[in-house]
One Martini backbone bead per residue (centre of mass of N, CA, C, O) as a GRO file, in nm:
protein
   63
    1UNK     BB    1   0.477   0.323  -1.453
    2UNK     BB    2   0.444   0.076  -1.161
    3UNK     BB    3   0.325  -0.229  -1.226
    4UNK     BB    4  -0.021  -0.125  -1.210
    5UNK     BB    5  -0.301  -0.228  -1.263
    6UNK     BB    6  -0.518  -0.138  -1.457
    7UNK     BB    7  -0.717  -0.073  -1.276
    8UNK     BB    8  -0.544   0.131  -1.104
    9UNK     BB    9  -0.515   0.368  -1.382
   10UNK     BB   10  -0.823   0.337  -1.423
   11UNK     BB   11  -0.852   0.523  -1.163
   12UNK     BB   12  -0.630   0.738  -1.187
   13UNK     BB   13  -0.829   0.870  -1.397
   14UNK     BB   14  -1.078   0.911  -1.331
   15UNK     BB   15  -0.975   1.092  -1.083
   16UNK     BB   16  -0.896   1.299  -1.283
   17UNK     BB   17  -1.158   1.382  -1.457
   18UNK     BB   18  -1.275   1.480  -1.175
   19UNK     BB   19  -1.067   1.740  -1.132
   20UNK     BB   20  -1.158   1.852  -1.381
   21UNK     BB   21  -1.452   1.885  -1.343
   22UNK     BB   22  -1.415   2.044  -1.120
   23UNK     BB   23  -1.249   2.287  -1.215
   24UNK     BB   24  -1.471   2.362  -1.408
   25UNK     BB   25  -1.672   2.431  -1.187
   26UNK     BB   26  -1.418   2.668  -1.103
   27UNK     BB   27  -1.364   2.955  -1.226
   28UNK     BB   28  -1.221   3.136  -0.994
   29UNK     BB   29  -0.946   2.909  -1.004
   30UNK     BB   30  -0.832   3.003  -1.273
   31UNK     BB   31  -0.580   3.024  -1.457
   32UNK     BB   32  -0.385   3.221  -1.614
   33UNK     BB   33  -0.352   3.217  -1.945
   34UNK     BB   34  -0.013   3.217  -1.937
   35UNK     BB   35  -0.101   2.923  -1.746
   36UNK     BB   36  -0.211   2.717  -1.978
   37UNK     BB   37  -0.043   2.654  -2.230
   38UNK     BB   38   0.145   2.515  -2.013
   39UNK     BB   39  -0.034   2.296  -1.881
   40UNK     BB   40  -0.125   2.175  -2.142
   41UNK     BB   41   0.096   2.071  -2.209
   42UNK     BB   42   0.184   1.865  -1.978
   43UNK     BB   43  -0.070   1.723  -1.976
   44UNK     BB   44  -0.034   1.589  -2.286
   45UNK     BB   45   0.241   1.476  -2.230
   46UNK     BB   46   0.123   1.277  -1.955
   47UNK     BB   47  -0.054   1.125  -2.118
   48UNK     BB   48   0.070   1.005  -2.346
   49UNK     BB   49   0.282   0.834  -2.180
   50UNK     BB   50   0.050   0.682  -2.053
   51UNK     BB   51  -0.095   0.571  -2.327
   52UNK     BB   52   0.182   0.399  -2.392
   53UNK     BB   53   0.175   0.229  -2.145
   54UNK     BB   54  -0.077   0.085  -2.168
   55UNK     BB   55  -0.001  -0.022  -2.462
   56UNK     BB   56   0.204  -0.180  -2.376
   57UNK     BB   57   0.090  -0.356  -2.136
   58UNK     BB   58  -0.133  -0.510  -2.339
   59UNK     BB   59   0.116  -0.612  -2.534
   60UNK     BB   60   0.217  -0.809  -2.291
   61UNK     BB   61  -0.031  -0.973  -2.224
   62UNK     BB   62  -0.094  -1.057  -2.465
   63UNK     BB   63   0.146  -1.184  -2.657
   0.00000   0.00000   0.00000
């Protein structure tokens, strides 16, 4: 994260989910099997790093 309001980063997740349901809504787009384990760690692996970062960020405003 670059220094980013929690406000603005709970935006991003949001149009995230909204991206991922759009997604299953569309099963005619869906990757090939052998490019979803792959694209599966990737995003959980961004995830991950991410709620990482959300909670530096709220260990540091509690104080």
């Amino acid at each position: 994260m670059n220094g980013g309001s929690i406000e603005q980063e709970l935006a991003r997740i949001d149009a995230a989910i909204a991206r991922v349901e759009s997604a299953a809504r569309s099963p005619s787009e869906r990757p090939q099997s052998d490019d979803i384990h792959e694209r599966h760690e990737t995003l959980k692996a961004a995830v991950s790093r991410t709620i990482a970062e959300i909670d530096a960020m709220i260990a540091a405003q509690s104080g």
